[in-house]
MINU-217590 format. One record per residue (C-alpha): x, y, z; residue in three letters; residue number from 1. Coordinates in Angstrom, 3 decimals. Example, Ala and Ser with C-alpha at 12.3 -4.5 7.8 and 13.67 -1.06 7.14 Angstrom:
! MINU-217590
<r xx="12.300" yy="-4.500" zz="7.800" rest="ala" nr="1"/>
<r xx="13.670" yy="-1.060" zz="7.140" rest="ser" nr="2"/>
***
This chain:
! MINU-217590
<r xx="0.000" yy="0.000" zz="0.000" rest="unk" nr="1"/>
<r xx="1.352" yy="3.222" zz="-0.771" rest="unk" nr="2"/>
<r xx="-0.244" yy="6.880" zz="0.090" rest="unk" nr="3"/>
<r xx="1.026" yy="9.806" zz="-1.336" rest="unk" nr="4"/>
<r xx="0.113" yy="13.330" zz="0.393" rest="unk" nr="5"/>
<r xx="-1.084" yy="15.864" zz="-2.238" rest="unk" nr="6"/>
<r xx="0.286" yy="18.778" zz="-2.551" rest="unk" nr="7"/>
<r xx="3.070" yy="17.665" zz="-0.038" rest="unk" nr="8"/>
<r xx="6.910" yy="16.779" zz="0.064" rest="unk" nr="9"/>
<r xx="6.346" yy="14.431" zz="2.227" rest="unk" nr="10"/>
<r xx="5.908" yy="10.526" zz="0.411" rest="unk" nr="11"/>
<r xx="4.990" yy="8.198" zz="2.948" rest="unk" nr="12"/>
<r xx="5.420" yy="4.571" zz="1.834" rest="unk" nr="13"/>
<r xx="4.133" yy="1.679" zz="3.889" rest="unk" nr="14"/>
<r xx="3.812" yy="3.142" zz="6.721" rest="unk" nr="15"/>
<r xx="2.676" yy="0.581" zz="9.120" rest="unk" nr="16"/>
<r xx="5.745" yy="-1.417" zz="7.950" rest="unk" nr="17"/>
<r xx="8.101" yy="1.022" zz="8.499" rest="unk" nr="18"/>
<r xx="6.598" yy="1.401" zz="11.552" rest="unk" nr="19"/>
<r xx="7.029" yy="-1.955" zz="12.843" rest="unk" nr="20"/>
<r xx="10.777" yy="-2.256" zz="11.305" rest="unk" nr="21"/>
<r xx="11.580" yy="1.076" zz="13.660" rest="unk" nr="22"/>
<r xx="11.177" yy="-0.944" zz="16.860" rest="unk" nr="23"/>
<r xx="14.228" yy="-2.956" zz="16.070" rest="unk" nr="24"/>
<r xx="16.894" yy="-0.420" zz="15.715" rest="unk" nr="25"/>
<r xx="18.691" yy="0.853" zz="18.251" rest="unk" nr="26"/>
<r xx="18.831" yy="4.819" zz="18.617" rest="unk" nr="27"/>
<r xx="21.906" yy="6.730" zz="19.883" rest="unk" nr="28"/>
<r xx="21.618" yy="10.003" zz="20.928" rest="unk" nr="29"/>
<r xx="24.516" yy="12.363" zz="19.876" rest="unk" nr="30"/>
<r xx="26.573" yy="13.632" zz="22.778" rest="unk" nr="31"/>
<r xx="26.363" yy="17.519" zz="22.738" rest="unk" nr="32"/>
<r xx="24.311" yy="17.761" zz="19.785" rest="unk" nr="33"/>
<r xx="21.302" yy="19.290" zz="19.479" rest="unk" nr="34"/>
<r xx="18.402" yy="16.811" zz="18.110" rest="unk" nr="35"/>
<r xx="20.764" yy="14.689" zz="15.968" rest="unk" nr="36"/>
<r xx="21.255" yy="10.575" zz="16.504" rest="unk" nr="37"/>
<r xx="22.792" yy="7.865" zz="15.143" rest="unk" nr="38"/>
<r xx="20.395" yy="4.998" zz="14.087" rest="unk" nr="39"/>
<r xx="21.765" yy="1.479" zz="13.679" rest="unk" nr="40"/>
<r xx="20.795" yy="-0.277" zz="10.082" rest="unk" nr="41"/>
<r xx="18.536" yy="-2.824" zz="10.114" rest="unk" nr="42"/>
<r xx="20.443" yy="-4.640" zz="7.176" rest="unk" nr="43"/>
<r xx="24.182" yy="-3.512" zz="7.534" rest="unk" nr="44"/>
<r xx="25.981" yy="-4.986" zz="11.156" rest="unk" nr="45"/>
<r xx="28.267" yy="-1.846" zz="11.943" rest="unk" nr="46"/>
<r xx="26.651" yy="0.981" zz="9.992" rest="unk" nr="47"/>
<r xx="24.731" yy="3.872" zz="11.703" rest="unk" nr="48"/>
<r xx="22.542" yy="6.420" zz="9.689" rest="unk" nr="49"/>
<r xx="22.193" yy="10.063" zz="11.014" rest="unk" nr="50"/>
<r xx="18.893" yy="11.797" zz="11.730" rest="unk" nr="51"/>
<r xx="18.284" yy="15.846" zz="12.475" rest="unk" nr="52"/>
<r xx="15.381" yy="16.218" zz="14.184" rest="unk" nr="53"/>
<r xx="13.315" yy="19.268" zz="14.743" rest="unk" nr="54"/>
<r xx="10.772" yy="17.732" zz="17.427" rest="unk" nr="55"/>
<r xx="7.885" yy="20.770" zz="16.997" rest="unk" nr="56"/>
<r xx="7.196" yy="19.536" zz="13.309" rest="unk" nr="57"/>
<r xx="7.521" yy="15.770" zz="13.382" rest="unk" nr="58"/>
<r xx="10.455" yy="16.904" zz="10.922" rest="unk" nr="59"/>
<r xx="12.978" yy="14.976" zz="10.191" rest="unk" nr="60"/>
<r xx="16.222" yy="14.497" zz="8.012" rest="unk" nr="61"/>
<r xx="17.972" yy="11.197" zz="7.472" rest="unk" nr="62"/>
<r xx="21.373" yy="10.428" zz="5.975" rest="unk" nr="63"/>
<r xx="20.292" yy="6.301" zz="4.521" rest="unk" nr="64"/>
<r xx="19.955" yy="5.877" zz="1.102" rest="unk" nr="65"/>
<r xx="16.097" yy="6.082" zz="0.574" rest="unk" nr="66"/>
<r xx="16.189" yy="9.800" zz="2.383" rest="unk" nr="67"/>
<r xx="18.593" yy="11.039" zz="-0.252" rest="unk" nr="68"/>
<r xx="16.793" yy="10.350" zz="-2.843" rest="unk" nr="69"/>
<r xx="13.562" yy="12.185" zz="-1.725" rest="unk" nr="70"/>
<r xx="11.649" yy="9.493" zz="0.621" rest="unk" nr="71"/>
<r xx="11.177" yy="11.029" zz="3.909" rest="unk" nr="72"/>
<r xx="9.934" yy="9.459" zz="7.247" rest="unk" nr="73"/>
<r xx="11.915" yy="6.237" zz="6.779" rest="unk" nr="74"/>
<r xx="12.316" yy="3.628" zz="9.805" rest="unk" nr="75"/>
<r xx="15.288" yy="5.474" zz="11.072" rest="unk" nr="76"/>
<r xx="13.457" yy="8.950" zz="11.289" rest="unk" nr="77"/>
<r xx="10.353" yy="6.975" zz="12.997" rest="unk" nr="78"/>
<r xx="12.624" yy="5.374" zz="15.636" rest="unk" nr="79"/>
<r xx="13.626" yy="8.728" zz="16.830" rest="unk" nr="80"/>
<r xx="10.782" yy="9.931" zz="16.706" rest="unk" nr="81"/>
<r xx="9.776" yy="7.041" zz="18.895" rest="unk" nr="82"/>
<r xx="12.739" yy="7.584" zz="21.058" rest="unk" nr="83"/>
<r xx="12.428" yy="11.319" zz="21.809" rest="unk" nr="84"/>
<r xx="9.067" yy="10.730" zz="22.535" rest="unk" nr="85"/>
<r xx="9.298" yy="8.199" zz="24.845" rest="unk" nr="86"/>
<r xx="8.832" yy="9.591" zz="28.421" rest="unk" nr="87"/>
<r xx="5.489" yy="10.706" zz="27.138" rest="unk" nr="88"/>
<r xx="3.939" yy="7.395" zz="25.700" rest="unk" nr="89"/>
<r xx="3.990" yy="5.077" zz="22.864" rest="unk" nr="90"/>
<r xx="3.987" yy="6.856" zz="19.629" rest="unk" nr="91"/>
<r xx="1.931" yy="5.097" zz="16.121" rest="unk" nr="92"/>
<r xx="2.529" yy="7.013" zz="12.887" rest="unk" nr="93"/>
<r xx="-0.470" yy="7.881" zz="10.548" rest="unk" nr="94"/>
<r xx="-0.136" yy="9.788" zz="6.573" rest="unk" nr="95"/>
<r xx="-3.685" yy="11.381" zz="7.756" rest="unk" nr="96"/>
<r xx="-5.492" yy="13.188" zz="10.660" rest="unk" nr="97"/>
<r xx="-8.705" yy="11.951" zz="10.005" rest="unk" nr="98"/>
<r xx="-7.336" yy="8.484" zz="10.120" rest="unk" nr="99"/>
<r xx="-5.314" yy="9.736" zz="13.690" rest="unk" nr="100"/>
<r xx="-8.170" yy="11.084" zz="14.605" rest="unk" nr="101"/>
<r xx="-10.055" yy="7.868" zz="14.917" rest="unk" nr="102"/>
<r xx="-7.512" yy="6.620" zz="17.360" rest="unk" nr="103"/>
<r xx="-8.928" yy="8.885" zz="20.052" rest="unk" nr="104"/>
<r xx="-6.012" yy="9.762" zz="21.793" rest="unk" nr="105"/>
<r xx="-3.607" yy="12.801" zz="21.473" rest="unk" nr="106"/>
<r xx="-2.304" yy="13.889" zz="18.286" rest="unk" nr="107"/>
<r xx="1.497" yy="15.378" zz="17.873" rest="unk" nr="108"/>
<r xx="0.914" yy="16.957" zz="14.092" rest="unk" nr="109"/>
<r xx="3.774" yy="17.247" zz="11.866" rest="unk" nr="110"/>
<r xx="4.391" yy="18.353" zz="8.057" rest="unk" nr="111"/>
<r xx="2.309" yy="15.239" zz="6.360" rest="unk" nr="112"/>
<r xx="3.108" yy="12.940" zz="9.541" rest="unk" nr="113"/>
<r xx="0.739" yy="12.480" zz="12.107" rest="unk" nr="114"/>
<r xx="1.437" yy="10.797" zz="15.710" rest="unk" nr="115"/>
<r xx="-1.081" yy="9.514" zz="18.378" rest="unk" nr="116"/>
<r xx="0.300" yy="9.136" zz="21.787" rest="unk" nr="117"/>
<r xx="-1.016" yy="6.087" zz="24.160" rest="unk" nr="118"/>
<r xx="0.047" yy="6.711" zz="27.828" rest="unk" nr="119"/>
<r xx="0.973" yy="4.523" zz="30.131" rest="unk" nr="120"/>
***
């Protein structure tokens, strides 16, 4: 499944899957640097992507392969996301607010990225 935002820069493939795939990688915060981690790859043993993240937006940068060539919200930008939101729940990604929305719970809104939060 693939949903494109109109009218956006943002191209969210397969979401949920990416979603899932983000729980497995391990996310290392940079010492003494503002919003930026290293994310281990979930293919390569040893490699580390980098991710810039500006928290207030849901906006994120990542150095893998897929970023550079104009995909955005890969697994490594969702498991920081996931990460730096930690402390205030368990985060699930959705390419819509109406389908957020239906979740019922708090939304974190972001540039064609939206993020319910389940406390607790």
């Amino acid at each position: 499944m693939e949903t494109t935002m109109p009218g956006s820069r943002r191209n969210v493939v397969r979401l949920k899957a990416l979603q899932r795939a983000s729980r497995a990688l391990d996310v290392i915060p940079l010492t003494g640097a503002d919003e930026r981690y290293h994310v281990a790859s979930g293919s390569t043993p040893g490699r580390f992507y980098e991710v810039r993240l500006n928290p207030a937006t849901l906006e994120a940068r990542c150095s893998c392969a897929w970023a550079e060539h104009g995909g955005t919200n890969c697994k490594h930008v969702l498991a920081v996301l996931r990460a730096h939101y930690a402390g205030e729940g368990r985060l699930s990604f959705w390419a819509q607010r109406q389908d957020a929305a239906r979740q019922h719970r708090p939304i974190i809104a972001g540039d064609g990225l939206f993020a319910t939060v389940r406390r607790g």
